[in-house]
N, C-alpha and C positions, 0 to 999 in steps of 0.2 A: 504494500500500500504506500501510495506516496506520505510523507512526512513534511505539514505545513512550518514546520519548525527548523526544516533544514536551511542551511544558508544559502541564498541564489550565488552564482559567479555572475559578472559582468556579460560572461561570454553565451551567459546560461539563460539571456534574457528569453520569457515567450515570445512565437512568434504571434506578429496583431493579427485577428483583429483583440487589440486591448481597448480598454476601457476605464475614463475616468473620471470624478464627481463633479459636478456642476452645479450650478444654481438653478432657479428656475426661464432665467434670461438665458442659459447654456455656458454661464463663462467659468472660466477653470477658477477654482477655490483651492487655497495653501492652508496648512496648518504653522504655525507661527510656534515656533520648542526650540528645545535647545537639544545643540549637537558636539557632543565633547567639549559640554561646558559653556558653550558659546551660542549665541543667538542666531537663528537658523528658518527659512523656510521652506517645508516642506511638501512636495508634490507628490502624491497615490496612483500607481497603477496596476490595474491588477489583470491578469489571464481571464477575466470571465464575468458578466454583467452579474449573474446571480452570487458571483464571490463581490464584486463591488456592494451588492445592497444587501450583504449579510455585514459585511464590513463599515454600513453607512448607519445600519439600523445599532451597532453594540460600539460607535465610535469613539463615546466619552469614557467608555472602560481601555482604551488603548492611550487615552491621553489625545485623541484629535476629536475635539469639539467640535472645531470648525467643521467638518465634516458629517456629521449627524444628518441623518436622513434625508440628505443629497441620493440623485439620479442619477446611475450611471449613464454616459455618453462614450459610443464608438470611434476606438482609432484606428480607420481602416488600412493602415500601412505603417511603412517605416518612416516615410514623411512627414504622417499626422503625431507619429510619434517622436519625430526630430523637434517637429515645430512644440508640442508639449514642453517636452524637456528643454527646450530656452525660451520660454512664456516667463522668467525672470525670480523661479524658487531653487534655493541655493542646492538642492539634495531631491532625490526622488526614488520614494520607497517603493517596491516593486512584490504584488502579492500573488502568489499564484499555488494549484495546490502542490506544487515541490516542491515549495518555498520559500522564504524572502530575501530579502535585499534589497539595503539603502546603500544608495550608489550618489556623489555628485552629478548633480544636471549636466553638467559639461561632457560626464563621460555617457553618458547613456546620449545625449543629442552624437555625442559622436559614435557611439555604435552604428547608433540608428543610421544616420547619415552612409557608414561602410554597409552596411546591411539594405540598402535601399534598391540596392543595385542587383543583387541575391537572387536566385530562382529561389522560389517559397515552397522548397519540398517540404511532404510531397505535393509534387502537382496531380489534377486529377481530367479523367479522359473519358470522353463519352464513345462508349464501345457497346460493339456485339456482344454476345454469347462467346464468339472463337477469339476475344480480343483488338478486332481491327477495329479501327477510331475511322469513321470517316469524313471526310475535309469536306469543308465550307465552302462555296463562292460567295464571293465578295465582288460589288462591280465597282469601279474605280474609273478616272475621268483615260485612264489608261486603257480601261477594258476587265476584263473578267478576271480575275485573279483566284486560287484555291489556296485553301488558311488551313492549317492544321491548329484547333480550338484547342485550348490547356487551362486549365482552374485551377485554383490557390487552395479553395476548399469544397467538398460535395454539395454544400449548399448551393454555391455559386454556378456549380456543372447544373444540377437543377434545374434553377429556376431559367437558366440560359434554356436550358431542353424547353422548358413548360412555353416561355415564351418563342421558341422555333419550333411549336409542335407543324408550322406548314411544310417544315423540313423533313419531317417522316424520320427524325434521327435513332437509333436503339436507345432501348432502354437502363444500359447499364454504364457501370462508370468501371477504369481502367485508374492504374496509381502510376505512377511513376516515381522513385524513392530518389535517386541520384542523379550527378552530370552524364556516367556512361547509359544511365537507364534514358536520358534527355537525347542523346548523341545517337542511341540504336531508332529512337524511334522518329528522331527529325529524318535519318538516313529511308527510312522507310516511307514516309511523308512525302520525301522529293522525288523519290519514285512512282510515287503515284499523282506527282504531279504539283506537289505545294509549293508557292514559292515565301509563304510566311508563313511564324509561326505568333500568335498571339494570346495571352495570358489575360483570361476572365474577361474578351470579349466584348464590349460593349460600346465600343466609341471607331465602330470601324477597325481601318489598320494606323489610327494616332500612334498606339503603340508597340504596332510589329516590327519582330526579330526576323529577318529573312535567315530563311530554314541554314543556310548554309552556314550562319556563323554558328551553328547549333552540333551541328557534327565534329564529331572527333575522330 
């Protein structure tokens, strides 16, 4: 069983989406304590909306007041979570169930920041029964283009399907765990024709990786 008592590493941050306490206007709220002795403010993030509002509802028993019965708010990435961590609170306590960890703001925005860049394994794949994911057309002021689709999380593969049900797509999801497990199956993709590959979909090809830099 995981151990909420154990110490997080830096390295060991969850990946988002996280989530942190707010007001009822949405703006991020500090707790105001003291940090080896010295006067300190601090920022809450935790792995999990229902771990933020057990955390919000018992937060005068941990010493953060200021926090008491605040709503968690979604950080859907490593940028929402750069920009967090330098929103101007000196530390930012990190809670999740392996863990915690108070970490200075400065090193978590710069995690985040190295981490923004990162495939968010695993990635996940809308597949057959035998495995094969099959590609999207995409039309473009170029012409027709084929996308090999990739999600961050199953929810995200989802609700993409629910919303392309004109696409007749299969019903099941595929993982991909690693860069070699990225690399066998961009190789596979260009073969059948993809010349992108794009991660959770939604904005066209704003933010595709042509397949090729994907192989190894």
């Amino acid at each position: 069983m995981d151990d909420p008592t154990r110490e997080l590493s830096l390295e060991g941050l969850p990946r988002p989406p996280l989530y942190r306490l707010a007001d009822e206007e949405g703006r991020d709220v500090f707790q105001k304590t003291e940090v080896g002795g010295e006067p300190a403010t601090v920022g809450v993030l935790f792995a999990g909306a229902k771990l933020a509002r057990e955390f919000a509802a018992g937060a005068p028993e941990h010493g953060m007041d200021a926090l008491s019965g605040l709503e968690p708010r979604e950080l859907e990435d490593w940028g929402a979570v750069e920009a967090f961590a330098s929103a101007g609170e000196d530390y930012v306590l990190v809670v999740s169930h392996r863990g915690t960890g108070l970490f200075h703001a400065t090193d978590v925005a710069r995690r985040a920041a190295e981490r923004a860049g990162e495939m968010p394994f695993p990635l996940y794949l809308i597949s057959d029964e035998k495995g094969e994911a099959p590609l999207i057309s995409v039309e473009t002021d170029e012409g027709e283009v084929l996308v090999a689709a990739l999600f961050s999380t199953p929810e995200k593969a989802r609700a993409f399907h629910e919303r392309a049900a004109h696409l007749n797509l299969p019903g099941s999801l595929g993982t991909i765990d690693d860069t070699d497990g990225l690399g066998r199956h961009a190789l596979v993709a260009r073969q059948a024709g993809a010349d992108y590959a794009v991660v959770d979909p939604e904005s066209g090809l704003t933010e595709a990786i042509p397949i090729e830099e994907l192989i190894r």
